[in-house]
C-alpha positions in Angstrom: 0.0 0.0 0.0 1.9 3.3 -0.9 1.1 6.0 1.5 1.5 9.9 1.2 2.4 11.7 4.4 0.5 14.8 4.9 1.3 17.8 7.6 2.9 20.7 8.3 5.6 22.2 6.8 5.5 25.7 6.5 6.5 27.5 9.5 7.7 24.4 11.5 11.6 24.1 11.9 11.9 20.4 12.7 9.5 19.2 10.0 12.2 17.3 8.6 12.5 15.2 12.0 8.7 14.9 12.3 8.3 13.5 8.6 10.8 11.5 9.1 10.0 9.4 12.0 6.4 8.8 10.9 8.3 7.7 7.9 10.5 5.1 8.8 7.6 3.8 11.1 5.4 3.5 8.4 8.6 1.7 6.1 8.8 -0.5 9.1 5.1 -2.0 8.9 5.8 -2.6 5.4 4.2 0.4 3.7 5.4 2.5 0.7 5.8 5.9 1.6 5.7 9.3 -0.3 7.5 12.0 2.4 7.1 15.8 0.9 9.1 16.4 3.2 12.4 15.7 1.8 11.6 17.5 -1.8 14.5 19.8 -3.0 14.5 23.5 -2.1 14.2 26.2 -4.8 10.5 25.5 -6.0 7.3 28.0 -5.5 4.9 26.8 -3.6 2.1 25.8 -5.4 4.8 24.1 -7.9 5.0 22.0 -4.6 1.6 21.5 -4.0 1.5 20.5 -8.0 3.7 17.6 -7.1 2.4 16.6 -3.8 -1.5 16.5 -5.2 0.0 14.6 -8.3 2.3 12.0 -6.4 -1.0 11.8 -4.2 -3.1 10.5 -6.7 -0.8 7.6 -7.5 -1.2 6.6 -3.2 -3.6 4.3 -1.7 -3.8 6.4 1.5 -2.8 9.7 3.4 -1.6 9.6 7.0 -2.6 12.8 8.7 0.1 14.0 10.9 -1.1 15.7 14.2 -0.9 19.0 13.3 -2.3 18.7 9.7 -5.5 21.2 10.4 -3.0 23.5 11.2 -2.0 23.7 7.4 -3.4 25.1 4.4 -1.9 22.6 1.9 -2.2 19.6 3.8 -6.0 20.9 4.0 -6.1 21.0 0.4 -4.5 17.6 0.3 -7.1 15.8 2.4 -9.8 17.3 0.1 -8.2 15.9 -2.6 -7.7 12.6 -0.8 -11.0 12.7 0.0 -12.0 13.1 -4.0 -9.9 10.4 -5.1 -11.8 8.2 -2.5 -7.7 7.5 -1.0 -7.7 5.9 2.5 -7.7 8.2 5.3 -5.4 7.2 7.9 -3.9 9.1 11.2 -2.2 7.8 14.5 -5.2 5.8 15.5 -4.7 3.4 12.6 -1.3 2.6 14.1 -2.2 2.2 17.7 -2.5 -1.8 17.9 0.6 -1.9 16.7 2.6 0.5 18.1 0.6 -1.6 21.1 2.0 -4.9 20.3 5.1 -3.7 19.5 5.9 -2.1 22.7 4.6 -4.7 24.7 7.0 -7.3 22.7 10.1 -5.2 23.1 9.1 -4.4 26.9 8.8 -8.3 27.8 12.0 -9.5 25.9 14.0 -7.0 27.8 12.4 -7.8 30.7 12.7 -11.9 30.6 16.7 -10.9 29.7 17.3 -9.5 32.8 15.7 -12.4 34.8 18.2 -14.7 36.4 19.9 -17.3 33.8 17.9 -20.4 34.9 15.7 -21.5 31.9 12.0 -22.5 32.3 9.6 -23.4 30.0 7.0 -20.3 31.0 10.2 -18.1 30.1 11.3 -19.6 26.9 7.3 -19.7 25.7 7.0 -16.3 26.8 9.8 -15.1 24.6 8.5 -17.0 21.9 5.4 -15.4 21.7 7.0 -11.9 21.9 9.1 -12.2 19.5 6.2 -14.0 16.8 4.6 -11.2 18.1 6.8 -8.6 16.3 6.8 -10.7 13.4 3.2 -11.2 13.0 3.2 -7.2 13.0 5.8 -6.8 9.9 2.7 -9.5 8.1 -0.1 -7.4 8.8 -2.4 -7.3 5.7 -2.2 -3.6 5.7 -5.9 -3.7 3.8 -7.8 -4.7 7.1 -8.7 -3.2 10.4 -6.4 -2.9 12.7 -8.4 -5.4 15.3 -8.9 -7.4 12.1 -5.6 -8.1 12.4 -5.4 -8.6 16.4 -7.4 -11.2 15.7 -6.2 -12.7 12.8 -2.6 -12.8 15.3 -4.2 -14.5 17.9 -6.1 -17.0 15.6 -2.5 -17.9 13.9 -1.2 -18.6 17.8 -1.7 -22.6 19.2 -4.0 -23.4 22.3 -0.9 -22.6 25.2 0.2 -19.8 23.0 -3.1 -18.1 23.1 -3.6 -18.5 27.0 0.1 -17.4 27.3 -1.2 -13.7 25.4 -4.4 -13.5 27.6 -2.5 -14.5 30.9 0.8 -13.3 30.4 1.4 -11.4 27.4 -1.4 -8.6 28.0 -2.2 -9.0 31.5 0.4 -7.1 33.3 1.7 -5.2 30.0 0.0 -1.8 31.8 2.5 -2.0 34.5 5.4 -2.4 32.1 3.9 0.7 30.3 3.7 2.3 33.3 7.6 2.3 33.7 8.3 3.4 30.5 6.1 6.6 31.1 7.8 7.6 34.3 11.3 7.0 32.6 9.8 9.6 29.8 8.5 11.5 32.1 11.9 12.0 34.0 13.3 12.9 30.7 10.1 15.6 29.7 10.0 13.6 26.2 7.0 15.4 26.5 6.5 13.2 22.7 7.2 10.2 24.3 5.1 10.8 27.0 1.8 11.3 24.5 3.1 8.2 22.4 3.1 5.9 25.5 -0.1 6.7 27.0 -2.0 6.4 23.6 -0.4 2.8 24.4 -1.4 2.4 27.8 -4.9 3.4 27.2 -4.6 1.0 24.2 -3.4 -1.9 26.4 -5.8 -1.1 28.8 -8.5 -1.7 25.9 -7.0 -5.1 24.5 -7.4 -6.6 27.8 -11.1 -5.7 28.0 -11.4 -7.1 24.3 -9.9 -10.0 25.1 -11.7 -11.1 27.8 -14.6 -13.0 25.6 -11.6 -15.0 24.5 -10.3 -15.5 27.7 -13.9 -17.0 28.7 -13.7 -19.2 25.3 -10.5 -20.9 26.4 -11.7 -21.4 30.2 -14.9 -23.5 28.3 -12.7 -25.4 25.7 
């Protein structure tokens, strides 16, 4: 799916940084991406906004950055998004994810730093983390993103799927929780927004998963 990254650019120093990371993020879930941002300088604008509207129209989607409302031509770009009947997308389409990723990552590092004696809980546990992460890079990038939860979970055996209610998810707000106050120590005040769109997130895949965790108790 080739994407076109849409904000603001005009009047923001760092643009360059903020299209960028959204960027590689998006490269990293397997998307094609279209950044304006790193056009070379010397053109007028609208001959900018000639080739932004026309590489638009060759995307499947636009991903909204935060501050999009905020500017004229990516205002102009989501109409025209919007006319070519192009996918909308913003942060909330990468929230499961970004989800799933941390909560991979945070588990891995923390089942490292247990003491060196193997188990068979630990070793599972890692396993599932880490087909986690690569059940994220196969996401079919058409679908919902709880489409996709679920189409995860579904791929997992019988013990791996109590091991994501039980383990995986269950005490993944605590680990999130920990991250915050380390961003918080830092004021990342970006970090801090990221990681509590996940902890309300993780919060919300523990309720949703509790119907399966019922399903399991019954098989």
């Amino acid at each position: 799916m080739k994407v076109y990254i849409s904000g603001k650019i005009t009047g923001d120093e760092n643009y360059k940084t903020k299209f960028s990371k959204i960027e590689e993020e998006l490269l990293s879930y397997g998307y094609t991406v279209f950044n304006p941002a790193v056009l070379p300088a010397g053109f007028d604008y609208e001959d900018y906004m000639d080739i932004d509207l026309l590489t638009l129209s060759r995307c499947d989607a636009i991903f909204l950055l935060k501050d999009w409302e905020s500017s004229p031509g990516a205002r102009r770009e989501l109409e025209e998004a919007k006319a070519l009947g192009l996918q909308i997308m913003n942060e909330d389409n990468l929230r499961i994810r970004r989800t799933l990723k941390q909560i991979s990552l945070d588990t891995i590092e923390l089942l490292e730093k247990q003491p060196e004696e193997e188990s068979d809980w630990k070793e599972g546990l890692m396993a599932l983390s880490k087909k986690v992460l690569e059940e994220i890079q196969r996401y079919d990038l058409s679908l919902d993103e709880f489409i996709n939860l679920e189409l995860i979970y579904e791929n997992l055996d019988d013990a791996s799927k109590k091991m994501f209610i039980n383990d995986f998810l269950s005490d993944s707000d605590k680990m999130i929780e920990y991250d915050l106050i380390e961003k918080l120590e830092k004021n990342d005040q970006e970090g801090i927004l990221r990681l509590s769109q996940i902890y309300e997130t993780a919060m919300e895949l523990m309720l949703r998963m509790d119907a399966r965790k019922a399903e399991l108790k019954s098989a």
